[in-house]
C-alpha positions as CSV (number, residue, x, y, z in Angstrom):
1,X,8.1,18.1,-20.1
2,X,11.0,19.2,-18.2
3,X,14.7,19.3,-19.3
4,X,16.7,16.3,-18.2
5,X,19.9,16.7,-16.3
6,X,23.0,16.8,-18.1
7,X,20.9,17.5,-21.2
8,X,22.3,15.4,-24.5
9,X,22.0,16.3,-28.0
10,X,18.9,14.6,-30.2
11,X,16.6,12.2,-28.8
12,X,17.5,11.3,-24.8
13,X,16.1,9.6,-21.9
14,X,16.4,7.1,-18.8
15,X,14.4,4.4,-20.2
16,X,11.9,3.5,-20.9
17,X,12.5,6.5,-22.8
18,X,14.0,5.9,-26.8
19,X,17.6,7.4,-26.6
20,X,19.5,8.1,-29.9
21,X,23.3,7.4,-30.9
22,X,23.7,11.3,-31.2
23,X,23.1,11.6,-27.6
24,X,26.9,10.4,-26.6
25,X,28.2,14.1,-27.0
26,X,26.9,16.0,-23.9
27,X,25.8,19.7,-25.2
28,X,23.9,22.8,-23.4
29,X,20.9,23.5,-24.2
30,X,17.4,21.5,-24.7
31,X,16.5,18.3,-26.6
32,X,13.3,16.7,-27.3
33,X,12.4,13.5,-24.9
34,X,10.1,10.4,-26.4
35,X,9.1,8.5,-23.9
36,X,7.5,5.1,-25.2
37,X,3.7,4.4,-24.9
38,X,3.2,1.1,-22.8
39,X,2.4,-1.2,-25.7
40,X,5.9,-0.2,-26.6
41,X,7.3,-0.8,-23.7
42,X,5.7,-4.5,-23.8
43,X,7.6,-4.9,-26.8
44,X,11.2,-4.5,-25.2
45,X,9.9,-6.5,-22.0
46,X,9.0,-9.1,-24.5
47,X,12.1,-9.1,-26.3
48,X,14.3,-9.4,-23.2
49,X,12.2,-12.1,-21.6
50,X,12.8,-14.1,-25.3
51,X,16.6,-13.3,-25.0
52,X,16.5,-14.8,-21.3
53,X,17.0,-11.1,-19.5
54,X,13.3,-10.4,-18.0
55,X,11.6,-12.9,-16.3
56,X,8.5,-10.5,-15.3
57,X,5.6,-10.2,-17.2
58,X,5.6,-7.9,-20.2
59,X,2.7,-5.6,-19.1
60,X,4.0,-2.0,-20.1
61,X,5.3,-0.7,-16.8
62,X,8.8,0.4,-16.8
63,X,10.8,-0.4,-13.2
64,X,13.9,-1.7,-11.8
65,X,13.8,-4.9,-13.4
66,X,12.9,-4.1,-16.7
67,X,15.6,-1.7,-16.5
68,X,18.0,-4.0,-14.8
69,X,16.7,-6.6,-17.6
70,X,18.2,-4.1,-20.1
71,X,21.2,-3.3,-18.9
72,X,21.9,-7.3,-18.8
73,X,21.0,-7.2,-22.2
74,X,23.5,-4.7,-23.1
75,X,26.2,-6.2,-21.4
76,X,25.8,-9.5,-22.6
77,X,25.5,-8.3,-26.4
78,X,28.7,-6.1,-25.9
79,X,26.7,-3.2,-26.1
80,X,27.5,0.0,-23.5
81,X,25.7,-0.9,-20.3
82,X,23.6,2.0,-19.3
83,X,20.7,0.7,-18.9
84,X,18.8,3.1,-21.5
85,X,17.1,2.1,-24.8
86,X,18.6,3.4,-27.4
87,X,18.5,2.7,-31.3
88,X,21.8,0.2,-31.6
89,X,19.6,-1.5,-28.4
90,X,16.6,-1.7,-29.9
91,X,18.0,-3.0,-33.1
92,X,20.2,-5.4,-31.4
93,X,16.6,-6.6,-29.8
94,X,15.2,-7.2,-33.6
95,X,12.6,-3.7,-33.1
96,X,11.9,-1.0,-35.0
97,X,12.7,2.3,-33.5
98,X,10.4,4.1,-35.4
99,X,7.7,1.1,-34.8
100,X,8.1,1.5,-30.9
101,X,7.5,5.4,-30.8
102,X,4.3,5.3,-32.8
103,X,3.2,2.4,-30.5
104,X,0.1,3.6,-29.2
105,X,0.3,6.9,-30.6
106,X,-3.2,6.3,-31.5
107,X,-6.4,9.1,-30.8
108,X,-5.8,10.5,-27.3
109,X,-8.7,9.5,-25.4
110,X,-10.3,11.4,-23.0
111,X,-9.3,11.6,-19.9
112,X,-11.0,8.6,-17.7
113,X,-13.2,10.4,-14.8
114,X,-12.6,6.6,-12.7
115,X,-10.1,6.0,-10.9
116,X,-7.9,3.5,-12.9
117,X,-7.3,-0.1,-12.4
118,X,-8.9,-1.5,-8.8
119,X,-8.5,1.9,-7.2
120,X,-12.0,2.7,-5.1
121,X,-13.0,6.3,-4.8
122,X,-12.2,6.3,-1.8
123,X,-8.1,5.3,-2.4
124,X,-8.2,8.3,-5.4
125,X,-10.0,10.5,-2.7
126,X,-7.1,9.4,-0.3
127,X,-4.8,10.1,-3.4
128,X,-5.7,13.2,-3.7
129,X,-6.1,14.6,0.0
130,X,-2.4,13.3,-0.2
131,X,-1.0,15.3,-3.1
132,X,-3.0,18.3,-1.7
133,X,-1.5,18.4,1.9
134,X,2.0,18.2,0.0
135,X,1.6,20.8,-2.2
136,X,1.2,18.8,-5.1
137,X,-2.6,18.9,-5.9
138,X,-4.7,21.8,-6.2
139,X,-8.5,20.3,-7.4
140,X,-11.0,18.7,-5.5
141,X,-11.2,16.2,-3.1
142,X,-13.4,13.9,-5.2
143,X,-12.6,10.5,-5.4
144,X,-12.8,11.1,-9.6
145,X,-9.4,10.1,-11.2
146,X,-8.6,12.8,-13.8
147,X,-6.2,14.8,-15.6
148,X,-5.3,17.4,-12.5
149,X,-5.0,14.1,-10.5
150,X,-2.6,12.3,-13.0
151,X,-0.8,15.2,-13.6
152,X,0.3,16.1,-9.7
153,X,1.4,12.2,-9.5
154,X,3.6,12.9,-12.3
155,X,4.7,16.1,-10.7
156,X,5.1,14.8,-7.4
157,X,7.1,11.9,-8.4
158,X,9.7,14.3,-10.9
159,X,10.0,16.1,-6.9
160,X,11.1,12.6,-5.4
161,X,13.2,11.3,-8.3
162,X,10.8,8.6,-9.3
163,X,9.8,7.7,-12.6
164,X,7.2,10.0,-14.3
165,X,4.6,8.2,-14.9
166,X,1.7,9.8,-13.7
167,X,0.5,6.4,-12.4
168,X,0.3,5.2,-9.1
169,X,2.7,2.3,-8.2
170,X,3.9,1.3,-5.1
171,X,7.0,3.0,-4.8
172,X,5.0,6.4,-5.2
173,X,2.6,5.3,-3.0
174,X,4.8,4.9,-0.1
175,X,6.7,7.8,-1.2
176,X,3.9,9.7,-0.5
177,X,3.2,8.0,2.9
178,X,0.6,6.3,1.7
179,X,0.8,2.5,2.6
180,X,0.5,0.7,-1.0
181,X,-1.7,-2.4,0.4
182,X,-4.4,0.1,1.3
183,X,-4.5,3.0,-0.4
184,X,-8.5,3.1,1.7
185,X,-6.9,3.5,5.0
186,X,-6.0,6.5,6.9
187,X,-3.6,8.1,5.3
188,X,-0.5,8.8,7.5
């Protein structure tokens, strides 16, 4: 992983990333980031739809309204606002800290050679000739969603200052000029 700007001492992040109390006092150097697995991340969506902040669905996909969600939270619980999990948060939200990062910290699987989800070949193939003609994606042109595929969606979206997910969402998906209805049509 990359450093984070204005790197923090301990354990930091922009959630849905676990940030600890020891990260108030900015330092130089690097620290260590823990982002949270999605089963995790359920868990906090969860929590905030039960306190009345989320009204989404809790289905392990950290955006704007999960964050906003939080940072209601905060607010309302006298916390500091940021908008960041961190361990007075998560407590304050009845979790475990050390319970949410071994959330689906189980085996690593291999990578899946399918696209993910509902995307057809042809959208990953789409994908892919996408992330290529911006620099982002060196393998083949193969309709096959895999690691070198996942990886230059993560890479493109740490470019554009998008979450870094390595997933395709909408917001990537028309960052990348790609219309998000339909990923199967020409790409622009």
């Amino acid at each position: 992983m990359t450093p984070v700007k204005n790197v923090l001492a301990g354990l930091i992040l922009a959630a849905p990333l676990l940030v600890s109390p020891a990260s108030a006092q900015p330092v130089s150097g690097l620290s260590y980031v823990q982002p949270l697995a999605p089963p995790a991340l359920m868990q906090v969506q969860e929590r905030l739809r039960q306190a009345g902040d989320y009204t989404g669905r809790a289905d392990g996909v950290w955006g704007p309204d999960s964050q906003a969600a939080l940072q209601r939270f905060q607010q309302r619980n006298g916390l500091q606002a940021t908008g960041q999990l961190n361990q007075v948060t998560a407590m304050t939200l009845g979790l475990n800290t050390g319970a949410l990062l071994s959330a689906g910290a189980g085996p690593t699987a291999a990578a899946p050679e399918a696209a993910p989800g509902p995307l057809s070949r042809l959208a990953v193939q789409n994908l892919q000739a996408r992330l290529r003609n911006l620099g982002f994606y060196r393998g083949a042109v193969d309709g096959f969603w895999g690691p070198g595929t996942q990886a230059a969606i993560e890479r493109f979206q740490q470019g554009h200052g998008l979450q870094p997910t390595g997933q395709l969402n909408p917001a990537t998906a028309q960052a990348m000029g790609l219309d998000p209805n339909n990923l199967e049509g020409p790409v622009r």
